[in-house]
C-alpha positions as a printed NumPy array, in Angstrom:
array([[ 12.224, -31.982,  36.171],
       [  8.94 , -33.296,  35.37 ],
       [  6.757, -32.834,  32.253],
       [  5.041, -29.605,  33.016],
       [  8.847, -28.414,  33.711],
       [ 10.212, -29.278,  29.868],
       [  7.228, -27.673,  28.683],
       [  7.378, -24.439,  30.171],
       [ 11.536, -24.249,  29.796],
       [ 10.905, -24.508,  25.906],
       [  8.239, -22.297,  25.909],
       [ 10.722, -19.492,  27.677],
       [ 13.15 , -20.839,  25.228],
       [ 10.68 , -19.647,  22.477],
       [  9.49 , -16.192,  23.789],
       [ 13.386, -15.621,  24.411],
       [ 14.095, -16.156,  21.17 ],
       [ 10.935, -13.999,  19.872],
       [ 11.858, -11.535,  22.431],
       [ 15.621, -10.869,  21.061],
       [ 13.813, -10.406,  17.538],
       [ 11.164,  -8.463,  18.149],
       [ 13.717,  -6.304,  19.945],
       [ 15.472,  -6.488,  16.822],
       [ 13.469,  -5.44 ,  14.581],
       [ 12.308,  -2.524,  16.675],
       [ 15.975,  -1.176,  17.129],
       [ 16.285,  -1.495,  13.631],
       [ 13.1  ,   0.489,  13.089],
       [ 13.398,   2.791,  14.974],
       [ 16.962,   3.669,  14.521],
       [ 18.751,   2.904,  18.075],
       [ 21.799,   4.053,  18.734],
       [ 23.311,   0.414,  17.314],
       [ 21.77 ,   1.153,  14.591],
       [ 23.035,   4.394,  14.063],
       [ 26.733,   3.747,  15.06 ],
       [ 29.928,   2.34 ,  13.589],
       [ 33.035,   1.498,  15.922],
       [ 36.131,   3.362,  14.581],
       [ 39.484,   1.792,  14.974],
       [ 39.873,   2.679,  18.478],
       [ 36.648,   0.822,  19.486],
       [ 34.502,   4.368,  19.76 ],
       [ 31.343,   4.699,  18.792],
       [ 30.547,   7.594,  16.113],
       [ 27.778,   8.771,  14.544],
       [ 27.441,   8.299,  10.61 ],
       [ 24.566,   9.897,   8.646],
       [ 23.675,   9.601,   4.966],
       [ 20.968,  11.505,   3.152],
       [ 18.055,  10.084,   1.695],
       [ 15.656,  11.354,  -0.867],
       [ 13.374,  10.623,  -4.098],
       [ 11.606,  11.978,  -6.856],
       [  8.769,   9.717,  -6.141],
       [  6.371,  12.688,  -4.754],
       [  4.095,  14.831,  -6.696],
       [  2.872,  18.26 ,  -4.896],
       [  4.158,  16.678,  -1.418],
       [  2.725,  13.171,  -1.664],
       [  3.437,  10.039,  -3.141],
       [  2.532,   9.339,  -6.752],
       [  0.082,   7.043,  -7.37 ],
       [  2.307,   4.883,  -9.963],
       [  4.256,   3.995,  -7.253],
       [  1.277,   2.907,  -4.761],
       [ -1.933,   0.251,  -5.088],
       [ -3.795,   3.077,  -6.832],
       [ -1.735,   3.179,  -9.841],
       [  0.853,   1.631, -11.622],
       [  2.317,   0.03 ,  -8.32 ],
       [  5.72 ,   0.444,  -9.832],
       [  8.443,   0.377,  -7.447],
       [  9.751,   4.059,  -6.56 ],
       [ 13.279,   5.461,  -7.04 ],
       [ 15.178,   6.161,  -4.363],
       [ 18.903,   8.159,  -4.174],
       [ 21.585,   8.086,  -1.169],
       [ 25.131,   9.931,  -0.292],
       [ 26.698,   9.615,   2.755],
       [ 27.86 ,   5.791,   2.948],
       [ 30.465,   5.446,   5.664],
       [ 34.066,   3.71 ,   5.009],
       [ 34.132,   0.431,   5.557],
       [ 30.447,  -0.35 ,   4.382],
       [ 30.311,  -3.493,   2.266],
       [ 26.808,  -3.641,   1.112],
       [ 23.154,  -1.588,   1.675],
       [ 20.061,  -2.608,   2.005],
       [ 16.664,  -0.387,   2.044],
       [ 13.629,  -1.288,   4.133],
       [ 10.036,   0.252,   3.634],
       [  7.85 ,   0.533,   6.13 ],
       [  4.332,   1.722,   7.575],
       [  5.629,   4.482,  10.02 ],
       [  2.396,   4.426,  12.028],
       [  2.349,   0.926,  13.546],
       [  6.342,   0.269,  14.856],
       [  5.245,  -2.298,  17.331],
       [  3.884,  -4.823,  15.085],
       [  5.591,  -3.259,  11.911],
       [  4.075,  -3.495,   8.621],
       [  7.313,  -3.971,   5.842],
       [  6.215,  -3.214,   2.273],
       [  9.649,  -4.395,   0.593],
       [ 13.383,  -5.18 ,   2.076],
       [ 16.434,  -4.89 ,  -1.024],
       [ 19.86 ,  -6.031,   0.264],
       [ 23.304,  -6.699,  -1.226],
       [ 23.003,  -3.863,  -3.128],
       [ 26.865,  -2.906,  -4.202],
       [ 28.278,  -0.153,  -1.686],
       [ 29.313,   1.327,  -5.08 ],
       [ 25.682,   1.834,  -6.165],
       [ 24.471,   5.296,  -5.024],
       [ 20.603,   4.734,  -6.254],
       [ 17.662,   2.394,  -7.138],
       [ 15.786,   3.695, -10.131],
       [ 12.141,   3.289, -10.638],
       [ 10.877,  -0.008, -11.469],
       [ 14.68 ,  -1.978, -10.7  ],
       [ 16.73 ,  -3.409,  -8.749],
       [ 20.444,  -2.761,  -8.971],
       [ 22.82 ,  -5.445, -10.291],
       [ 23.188,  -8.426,  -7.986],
       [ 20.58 ,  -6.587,  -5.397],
       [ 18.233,  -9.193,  -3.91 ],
       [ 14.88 ,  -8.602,  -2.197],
       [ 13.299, -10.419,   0.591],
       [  9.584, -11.365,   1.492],
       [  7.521,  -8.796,   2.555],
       [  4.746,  -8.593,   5.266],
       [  2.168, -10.199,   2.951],
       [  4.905, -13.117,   2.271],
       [  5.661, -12.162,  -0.979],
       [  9.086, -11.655,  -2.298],
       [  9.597,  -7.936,  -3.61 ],
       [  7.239,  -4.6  ,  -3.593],
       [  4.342,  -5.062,  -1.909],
       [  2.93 ,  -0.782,  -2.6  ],
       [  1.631,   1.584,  -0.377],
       [ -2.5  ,   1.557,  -0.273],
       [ -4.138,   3.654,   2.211],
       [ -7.931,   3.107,   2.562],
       [ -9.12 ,   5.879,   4.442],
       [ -6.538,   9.098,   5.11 ],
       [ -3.296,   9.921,   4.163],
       [ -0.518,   7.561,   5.774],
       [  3.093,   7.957,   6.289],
       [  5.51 ,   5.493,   5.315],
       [  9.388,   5.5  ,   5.759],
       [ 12.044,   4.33 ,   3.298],
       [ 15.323,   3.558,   5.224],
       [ 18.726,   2.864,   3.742],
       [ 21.154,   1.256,   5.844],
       [ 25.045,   0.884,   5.244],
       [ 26.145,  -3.174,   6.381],
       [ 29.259,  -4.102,   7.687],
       [ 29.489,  -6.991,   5.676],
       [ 27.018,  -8.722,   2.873],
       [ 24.101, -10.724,   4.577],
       [ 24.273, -14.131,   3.288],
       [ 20.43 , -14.669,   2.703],
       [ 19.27 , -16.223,  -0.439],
       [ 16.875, -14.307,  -2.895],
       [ 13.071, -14.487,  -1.447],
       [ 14.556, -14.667,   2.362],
       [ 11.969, -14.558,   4.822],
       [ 11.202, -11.196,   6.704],
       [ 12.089, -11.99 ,   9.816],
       [ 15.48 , -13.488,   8.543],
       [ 16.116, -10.36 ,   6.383],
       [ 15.448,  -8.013,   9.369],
       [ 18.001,  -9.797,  11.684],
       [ 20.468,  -9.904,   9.228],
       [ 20.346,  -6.099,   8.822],
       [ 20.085,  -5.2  ,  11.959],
       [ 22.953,  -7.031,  12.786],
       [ 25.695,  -5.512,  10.723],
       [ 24.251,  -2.078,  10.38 ],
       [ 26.884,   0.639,  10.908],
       [ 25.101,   3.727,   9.319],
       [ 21.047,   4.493,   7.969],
       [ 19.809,   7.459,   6.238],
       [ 15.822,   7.805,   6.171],
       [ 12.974,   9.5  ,   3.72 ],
       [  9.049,   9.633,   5.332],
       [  6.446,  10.189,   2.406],
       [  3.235,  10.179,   2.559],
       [  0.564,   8.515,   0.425],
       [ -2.892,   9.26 ,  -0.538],
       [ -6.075,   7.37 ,  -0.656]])
């Protein structure tokens, strides 16, 4: 194989590789069925659900402490539901208008499957958070310019704890979730200009 034919096998090497990420991190958005699954002992797949919810609006919208317009203070956020045999959560925050090239405002993971919240402006004990779409490592808050925008805060159970250091990069982060999710439970707010 000549030149030109090394070249374009690493190039399909590289758009592979993108391509089983991207297709990742859109399963993982968007809550696919692998997503949403756990295999019980007899190798079925069946559904688990958890509930979701926060304090964090004010007459149906965000507060502004929690976005760019205020206090940017990181929101609380409560769950229930957490499957047997989860052994850790993360949450993942995201722009629910633009899935295909997905805008992440903050990942948390190894939170404690014991832990049953995140309170406003903490992280749980031993929690870690990864880099966010801007590259920076935590809460990166909600700032719509124009109109109201939706944005969905998504807690998933893990099959086992991701071993990703503190500051892990997004795209790192995502896989690892995606990979050992067995159960997710999602809030959509919305957020004013």
């Amino acid at each position: 194989m000549g030149r030109y034919g090394r070249a374009v096998g690493l190039n399909a090497g590289t758009a592979a590789r993108r391509a089983v990420i991207i297709g990742a991190v859109l399963c993982l958005l968007s809550g696919c069925g692998l997503i949403g699954r756990s295999k019980s002992t007899q190798g079925q797949a069946e559904p688990e659900s958890m509930t979701v919810t926060s304090p964090m609006t004010e007459q149906g919208a965000m507060a502004m402490r929690y976005t760019c317009h205020g206090a940017r203070e990181t929101p609380p956020i409560f769950w229930s539901g957490i499957p047997p045999g989860t052994k850790s959560l993360a949450l993942v925050v995201d722009d629910a208008a633009t899935p295909i090239t997905p805008r992440l405002y903050w990942i948390v993971f190894d939170i404690s499957p014991a832990t049953t919240d995140i309170q406003a402006g903490s992280l749980p004990t031993g929690a870690r958070e990864a880099r966010n779409s801007t590259g920076r490592i935590g809460y990166d808050p909600p700032c719509p310019a124009t109109a109201p925008h939706r944005y969905r805060f998504t807690v998933y159970a893990l099959g086992t704890t991701p071993r990703q250091p503190e500051g892990a990069p997004l795209r790192d982060a995502w896989s690892a979730i995606a990979r050992h999710a067995i159960a997710r439970g999602r809030l959509t707010v919305t957020a004013l200009p």
